[in-house]
VOGU-3710 file (C-alpha; in Angstrom, 3 decimals, decimal comma):
1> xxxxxxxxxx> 123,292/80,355/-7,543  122,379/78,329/-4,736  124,075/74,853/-4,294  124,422/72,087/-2,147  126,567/72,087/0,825  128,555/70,289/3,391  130,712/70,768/6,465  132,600/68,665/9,276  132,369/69,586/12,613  134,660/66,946/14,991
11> xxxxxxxxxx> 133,939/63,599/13,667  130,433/64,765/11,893  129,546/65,261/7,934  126,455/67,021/7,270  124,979/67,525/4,586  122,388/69,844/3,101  120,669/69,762/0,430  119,621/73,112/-1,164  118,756/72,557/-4,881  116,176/69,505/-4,459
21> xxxxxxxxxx> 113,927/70,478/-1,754  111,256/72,986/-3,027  108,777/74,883/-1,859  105,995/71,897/-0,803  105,916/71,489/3,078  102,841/69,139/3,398  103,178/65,551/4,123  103,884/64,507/0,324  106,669/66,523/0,487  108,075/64,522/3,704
31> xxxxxxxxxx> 107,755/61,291/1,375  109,616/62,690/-1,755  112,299/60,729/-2,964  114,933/62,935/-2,723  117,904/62,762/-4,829  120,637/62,756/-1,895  119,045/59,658/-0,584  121,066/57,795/-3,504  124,014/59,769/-2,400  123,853/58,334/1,247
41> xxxxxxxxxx> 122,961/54,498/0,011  125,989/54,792/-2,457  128,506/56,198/1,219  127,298/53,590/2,836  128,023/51,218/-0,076  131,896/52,355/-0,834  132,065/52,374/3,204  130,953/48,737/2,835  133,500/48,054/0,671  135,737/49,697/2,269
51> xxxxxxxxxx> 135,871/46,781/4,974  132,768/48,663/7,148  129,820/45,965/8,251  126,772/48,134/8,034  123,448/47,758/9,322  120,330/49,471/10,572  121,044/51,108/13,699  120,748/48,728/16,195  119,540/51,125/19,011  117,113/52,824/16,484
61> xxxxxxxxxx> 115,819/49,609/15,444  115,524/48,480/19,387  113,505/51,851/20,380  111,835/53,481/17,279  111,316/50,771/14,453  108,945/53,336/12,093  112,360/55,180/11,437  114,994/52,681/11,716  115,146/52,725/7,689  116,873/55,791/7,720
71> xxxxxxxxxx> 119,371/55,297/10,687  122,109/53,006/10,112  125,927/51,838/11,829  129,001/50,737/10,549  131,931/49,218/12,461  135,396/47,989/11,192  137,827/47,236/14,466  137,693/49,969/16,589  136,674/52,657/13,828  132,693/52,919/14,244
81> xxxxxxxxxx> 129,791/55,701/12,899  126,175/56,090/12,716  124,796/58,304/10,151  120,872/59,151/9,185  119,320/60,209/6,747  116,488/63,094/6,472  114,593/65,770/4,085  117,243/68,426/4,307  120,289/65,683/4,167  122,206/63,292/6,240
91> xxxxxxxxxx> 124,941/62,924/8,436  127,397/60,737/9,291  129,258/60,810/12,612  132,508/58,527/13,206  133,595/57,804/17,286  135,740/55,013/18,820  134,975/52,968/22,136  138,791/52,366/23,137  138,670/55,280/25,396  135,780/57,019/26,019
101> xxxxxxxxxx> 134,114/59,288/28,962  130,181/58,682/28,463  129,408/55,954/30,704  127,108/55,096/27,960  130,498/54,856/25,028  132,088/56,714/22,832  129,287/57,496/20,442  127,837/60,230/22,918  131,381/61,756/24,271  131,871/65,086/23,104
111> xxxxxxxxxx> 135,331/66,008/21,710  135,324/62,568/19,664  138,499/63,426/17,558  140,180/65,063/20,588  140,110/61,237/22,128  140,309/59,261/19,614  144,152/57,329/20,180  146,736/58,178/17,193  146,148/54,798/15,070  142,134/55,383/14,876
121> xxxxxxxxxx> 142,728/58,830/14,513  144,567/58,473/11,223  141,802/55,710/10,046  139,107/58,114/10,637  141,490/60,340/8,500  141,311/57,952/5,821  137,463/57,158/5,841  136,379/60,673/6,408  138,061/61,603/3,416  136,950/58,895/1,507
131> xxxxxxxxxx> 133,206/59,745/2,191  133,946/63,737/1,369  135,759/62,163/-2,325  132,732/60,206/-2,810  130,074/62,827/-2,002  132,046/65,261/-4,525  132,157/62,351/-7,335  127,887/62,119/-6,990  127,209/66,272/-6,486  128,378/69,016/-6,751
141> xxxxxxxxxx> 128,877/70,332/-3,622  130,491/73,527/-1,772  132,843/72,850/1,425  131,534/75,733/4,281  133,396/73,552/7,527  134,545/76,178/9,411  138,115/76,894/10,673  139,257/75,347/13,361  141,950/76,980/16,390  145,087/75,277/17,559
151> xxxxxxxxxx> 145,825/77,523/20,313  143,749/78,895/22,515  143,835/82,459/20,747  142,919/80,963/17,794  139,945/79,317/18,869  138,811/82,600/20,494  139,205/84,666/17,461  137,780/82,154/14,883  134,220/81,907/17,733  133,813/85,618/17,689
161> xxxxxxxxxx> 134,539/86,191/14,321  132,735/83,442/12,838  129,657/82,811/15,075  129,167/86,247/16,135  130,895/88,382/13,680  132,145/90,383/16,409  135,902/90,876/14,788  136,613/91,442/11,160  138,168/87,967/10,338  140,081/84,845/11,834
171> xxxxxxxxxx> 143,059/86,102/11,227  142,729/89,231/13,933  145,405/90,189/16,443  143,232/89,689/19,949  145,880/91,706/21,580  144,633/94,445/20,231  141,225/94,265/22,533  144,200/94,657/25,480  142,717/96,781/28,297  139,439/97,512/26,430
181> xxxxxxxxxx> 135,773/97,835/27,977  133,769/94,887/26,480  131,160/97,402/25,559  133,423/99,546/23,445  136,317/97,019/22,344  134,249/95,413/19,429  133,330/98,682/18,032  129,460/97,909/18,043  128,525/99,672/20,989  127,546/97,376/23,304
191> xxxxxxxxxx> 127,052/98,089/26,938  130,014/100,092/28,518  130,568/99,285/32,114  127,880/96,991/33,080  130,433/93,775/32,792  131,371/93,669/36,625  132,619/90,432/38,833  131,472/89,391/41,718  133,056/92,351/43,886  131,557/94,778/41,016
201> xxxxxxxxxx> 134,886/95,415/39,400  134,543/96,242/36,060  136,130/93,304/34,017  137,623/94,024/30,752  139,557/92,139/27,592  143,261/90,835/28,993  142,499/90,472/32,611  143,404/88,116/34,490  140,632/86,806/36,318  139,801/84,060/38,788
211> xxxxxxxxxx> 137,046/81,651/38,508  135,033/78,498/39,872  135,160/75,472/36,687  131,252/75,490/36,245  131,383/71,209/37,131  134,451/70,558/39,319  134,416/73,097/41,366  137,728/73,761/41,378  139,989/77,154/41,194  140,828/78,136/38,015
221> xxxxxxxxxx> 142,943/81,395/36,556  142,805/82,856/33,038  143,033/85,439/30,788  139,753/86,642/29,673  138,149/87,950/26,461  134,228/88,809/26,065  132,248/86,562/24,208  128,362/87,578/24,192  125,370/87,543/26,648  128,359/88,331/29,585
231> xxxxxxxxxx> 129,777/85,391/28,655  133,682/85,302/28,465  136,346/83,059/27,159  139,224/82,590/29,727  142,618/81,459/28,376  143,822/79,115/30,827  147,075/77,665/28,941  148,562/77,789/25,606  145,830/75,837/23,730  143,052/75,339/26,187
241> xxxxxxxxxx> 139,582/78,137/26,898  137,643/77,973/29,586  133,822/79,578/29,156  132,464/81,373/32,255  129,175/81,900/31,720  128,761/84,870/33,747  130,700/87,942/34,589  129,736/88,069/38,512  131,138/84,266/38,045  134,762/85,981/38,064
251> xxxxxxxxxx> 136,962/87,585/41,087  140,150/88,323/42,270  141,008/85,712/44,950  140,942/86,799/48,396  142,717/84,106/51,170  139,498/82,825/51,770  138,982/81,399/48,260  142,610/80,012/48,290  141,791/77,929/51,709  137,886/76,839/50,506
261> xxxxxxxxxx> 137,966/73,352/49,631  136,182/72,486/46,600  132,628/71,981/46,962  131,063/68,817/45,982  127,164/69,406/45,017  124,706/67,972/47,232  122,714/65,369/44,985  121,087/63,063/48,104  117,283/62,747/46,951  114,592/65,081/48,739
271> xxxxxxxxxx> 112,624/62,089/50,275  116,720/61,327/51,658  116,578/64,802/53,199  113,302/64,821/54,344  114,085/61,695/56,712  117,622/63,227/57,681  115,999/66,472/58,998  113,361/64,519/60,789  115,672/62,649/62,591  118,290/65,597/63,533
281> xxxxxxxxxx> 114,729/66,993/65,258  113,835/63,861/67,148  115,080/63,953/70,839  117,810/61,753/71,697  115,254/59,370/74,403  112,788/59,236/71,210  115,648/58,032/69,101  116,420/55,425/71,723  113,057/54,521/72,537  112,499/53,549/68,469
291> xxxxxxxxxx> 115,593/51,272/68,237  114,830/49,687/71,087  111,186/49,080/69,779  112,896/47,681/67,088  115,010/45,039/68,614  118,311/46,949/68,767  120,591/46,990/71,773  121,335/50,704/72,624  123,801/51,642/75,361  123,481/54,918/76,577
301> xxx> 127,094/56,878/77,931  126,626/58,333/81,568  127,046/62,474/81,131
//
């Protein structure tokens, strides 16, 4: 029997509704009163009471006033969410602005629970599982959050068994895939020898493997495992993955990678470059001849 369902994922609740929606997908059916719009008022309420001072979105409200009814915020201290409302159900996402990445705050970091200091961390604790208690008091409602990894294994083995269904469960020895073509090592088929690095070496589960990080540029070493598309996770500590994106993105380090800086992108704007170019093909005399046009004293060195 089909029923109603909800997971976290970081610091977001969602919830779907799967008993009260239909079959109707014309406009009438977008206005339908559904019945988990009580359950989301009645959140918000026991969040209210809770010591929360909710309110419509105020960023909604500022940009996109025909839907600021069903976006709303709540703040108490440093503890803050937004949550929304919609057809299929609603969400509510809880972040922090103490310490934050986003130049634009905490509500659009990623990894919100990974910064979130101790002492906010255990009042999200608290408030997340006071929403999850109330949604179970109004519905009944079946948990589906998925696992999540401590260590870095963990995390690698609950992705490819979960969201790819690549190993039999989360509980699989990745060892095991030790040595193995990527093509053959999840027993369904796949394409044997075609993951290569950048030197065409044939890359397969275990190595150890160099790489570029995708942003920073900088030299990075891990042990990797094949996710999909010639993707692969790299294990670069105890409880921390790297994804490479692409196997030709890997290699074993020659002297010359060890002794390359890291390279910063170049992000000057085209008009910038256009003007730069120009001048580097301007004689010198023509250079001179300008800023003195312009007023500017210019001494020229003999030879």
């Amino acid at each position: 029997m089909t029923s109603d369902t909800f997971a976290i994922y970081d610091t977001r609740m969602n919830y779907t509704n799967n008993t009260d929606r239909g079959t109707d997908t014309s406009r009438g059916w977008l206005r339908k009163k559904f019945l988990h719009y009580s359950y989301f008022y009645k959140i918000l309420h026991t969040l209210e009471r809770e010591g929360f001072a909710v309110e419509q979105d105020p960023e909604t409200r500022a940009r996109y006033k025909s839907i600021a009814k069903d976006h709303w915020y709540g703040r108490r201290r440093d503890l803050e969410f937004v949550a929304r409302k919609y057809p299929n159900g609603f969400e509510i996402e809880f972040f922090q602005n103490a310490v934050h990445e986003n130049p634009n705050g905490g509500r659009y970091d990623f990894d919100k629970l990974e910064k979130m200091p101790y002492l906010i961390r255990l009042q999200y604790t608290k408030y997340m599982g006071i929403v999850v208690e109330t949604l179970k008091s109004l519905v009944e409602v079946k948990d589906i959050t998925k696992p999540v990894g401590k260590t870095a294994e963990e995390k690698i083995v609950i992705d490819l068994s979960c969201n790819f269904w690549m190993l039999p469960d989360k509980d699989f020895d990745i060892h095991k895939l030790d040595g193995t073509d990527p093509g053959e090592g999840y027993g369904w088929g796949g394409y044997p020898g075609k993951t290569k690095d950048r030197d065409g070496k044939l890359v397969k589960n275990g190595d150890i493997k160099y790489f570029r990080h995708w942003w920073t540029g900088y030299l990075m070493r891990g042990r990797v495992y094949y996710r999909a598309n010639q993707q692969f996770w790299a294990i670069t500590d105890q409880n921390n993955v790297e994804l490479v994106q692409h196997a030709n993105m890997m290699f074993d380090p020659t002297q010359e990678d060890y002794s390359c800086p890291r390279k910063a992108q170049n992000r000057a704007p085209e008009e910038y470059k256009k003007r730069r170019a120009a001048i580097d093909e301007t004689k010198d005399k023509e250079l001179i001849a300008e800023l003195r046009r312009r007023g500017l004293k210019v001494r020229v060195k003999n030879g």
